[in-house]
C-alpha positions as CSV (number, residue, x, y, z in Angstrom):
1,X,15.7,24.6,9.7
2,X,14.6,21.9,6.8
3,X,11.5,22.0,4.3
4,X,10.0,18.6,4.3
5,X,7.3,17.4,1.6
6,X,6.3,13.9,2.3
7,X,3.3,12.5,-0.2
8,X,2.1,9.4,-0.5
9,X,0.7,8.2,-4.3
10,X,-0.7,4.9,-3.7
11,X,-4.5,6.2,-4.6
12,X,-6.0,6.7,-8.1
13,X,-5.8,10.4,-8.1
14,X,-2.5,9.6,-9.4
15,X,-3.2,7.5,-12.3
16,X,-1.7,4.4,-13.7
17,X,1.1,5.4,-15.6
18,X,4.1,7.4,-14.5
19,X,3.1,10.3,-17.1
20,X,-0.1,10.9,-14.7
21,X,1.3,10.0,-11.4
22,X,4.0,13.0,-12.0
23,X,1.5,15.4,-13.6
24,X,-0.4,15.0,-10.1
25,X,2.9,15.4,-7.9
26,X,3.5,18.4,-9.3
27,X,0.5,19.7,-9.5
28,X,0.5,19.1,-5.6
29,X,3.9,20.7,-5.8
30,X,2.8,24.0,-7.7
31,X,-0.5,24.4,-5.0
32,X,2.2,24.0,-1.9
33,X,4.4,26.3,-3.8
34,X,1.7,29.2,-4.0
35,X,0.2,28.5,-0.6
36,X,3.9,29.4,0.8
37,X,3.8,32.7,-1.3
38,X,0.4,33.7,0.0
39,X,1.6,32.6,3.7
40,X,5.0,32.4,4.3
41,X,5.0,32.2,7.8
42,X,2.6,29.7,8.0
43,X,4.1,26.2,9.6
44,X,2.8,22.8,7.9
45,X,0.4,22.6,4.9
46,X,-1.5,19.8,3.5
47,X,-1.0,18.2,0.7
48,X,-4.3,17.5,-1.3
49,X,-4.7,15.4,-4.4
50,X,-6.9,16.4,-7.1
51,X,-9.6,14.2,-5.8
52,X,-9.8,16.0,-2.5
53,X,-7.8,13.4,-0.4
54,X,-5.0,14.3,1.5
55,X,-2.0,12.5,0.6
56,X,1.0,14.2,2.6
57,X,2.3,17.7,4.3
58,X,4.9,20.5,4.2
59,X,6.2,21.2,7.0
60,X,9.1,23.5,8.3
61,X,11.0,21.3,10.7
62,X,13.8,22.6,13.0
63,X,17.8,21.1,13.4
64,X,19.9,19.7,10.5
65,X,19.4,18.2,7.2
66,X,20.4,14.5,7.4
């Protein structure tokens, strides 16, 4: 089994600068993070941006790492 996290940061909830775009990726990161402690049997999340959007998921995926 593999943990997957796929988000895209072409909108402007991720700012203009690299600073902003990877304060908002791990912000993103940090929510996924705590969803997976509150439920961790729980199979694909969203991922949200800060302006409500959502930009990507985590999912659990079965087979290999490649």
């Amino acid at each position: 089994m593999k943990f997957e996290l796929t988000i895209n940061t072409d909108n402007a909830a991720f700012g203009e600068t690299a600073q902003e775009r990877n304060a908002e990726v791990v912000r993103i990161m940090q929510y996924i993070a705590t969803r997976l402690e509150k439920e961790p049997l729980q199979v694909i999340f969203g991922a949200v941006d800060h302006n409500g959007n959502i930009v990507g998921a985590a999912v659990f995926l079965e087979g290999d790492i490649q």
